[in-house]
C-alpha positions, 0 to 999 in steps of 0.5 A, a space after each residue: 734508488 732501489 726499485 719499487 716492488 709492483 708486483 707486476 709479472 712480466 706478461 704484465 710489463 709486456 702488455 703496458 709496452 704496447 703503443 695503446 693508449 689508456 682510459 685517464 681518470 682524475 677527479 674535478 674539484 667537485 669531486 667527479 670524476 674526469 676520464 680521457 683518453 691518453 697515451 702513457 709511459 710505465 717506468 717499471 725500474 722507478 714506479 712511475 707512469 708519465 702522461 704529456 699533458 698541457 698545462 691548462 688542460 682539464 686533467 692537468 688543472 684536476 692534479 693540480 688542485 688535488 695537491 700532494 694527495 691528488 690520486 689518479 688512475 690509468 687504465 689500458 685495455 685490449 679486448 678482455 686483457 686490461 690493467 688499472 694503474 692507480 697512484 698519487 700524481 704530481 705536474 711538473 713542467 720542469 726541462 729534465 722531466 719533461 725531456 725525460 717524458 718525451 724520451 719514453 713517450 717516442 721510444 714507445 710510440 715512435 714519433 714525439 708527442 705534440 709540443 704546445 707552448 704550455 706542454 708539462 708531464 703528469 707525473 703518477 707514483 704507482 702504488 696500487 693496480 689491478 688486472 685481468 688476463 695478463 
């Protein structure tokens, strides 16, 4: 698999390695939109930013029904200095992905997510971002 150009310089990958979290927007059924905090994992090599997320969990159930063109963003801030993610998610709740998941998620913030029954990983190709002062 070859990589993905994001077109992200290196100030900006430095800055989404930072144990911060980021504001999660996905839209409800209804077509609101549904912002909650979260902490993510950016895989620059592959694309793909990962969210541990329950299964039942309001920003999970929002993905799923979006289908293949479910469309979500992440947003990290610090002070004035911010990136948006944007991409197209999928929920996977498969054992590679989700070891894969919590594999990134305490390398980046040292200690393993929660682990509830229902536990899945969303999963964002991202296509798109924006970003001030990084």
């Amino acid at each position: 698999m070859s990589r993905p150009d994001t077109g992200l310089t290196a100030a900006a990958l430095e800055f989404l390695a930072l144990p911060r979290t980021a504001a999660f927007t996905t839209l409800r059924p209804d077509g609101t939109p549904h912002v909650t905090p979260v902490r993510f994992t950016f895989d620059a090599a592959s694309g793909l930013a990962r969210v541990a997320t329950r299964a039942g969990a309001r920003k999970a159930r929002n993905v799923a029904a979006g289908g293949p063109a479910a469309r979500v963003a992440l947003c990290q801030a610090d002070g004035f200095r911010w990136i948006t993610l944007e991409g197209r998610a999928s929920v996977d709740a498969g054992p590679v992905r989700l070891a894969e998941a919590v594999r990134r998620y305490t390398a980046r913030y040292g200690s393993a997510p929660p682990a509830p029954p229902d536990l899945a990983v969303i999963e964002i190709t991202i296509d798109r971002f924006l970003s001030l002062n990084v």
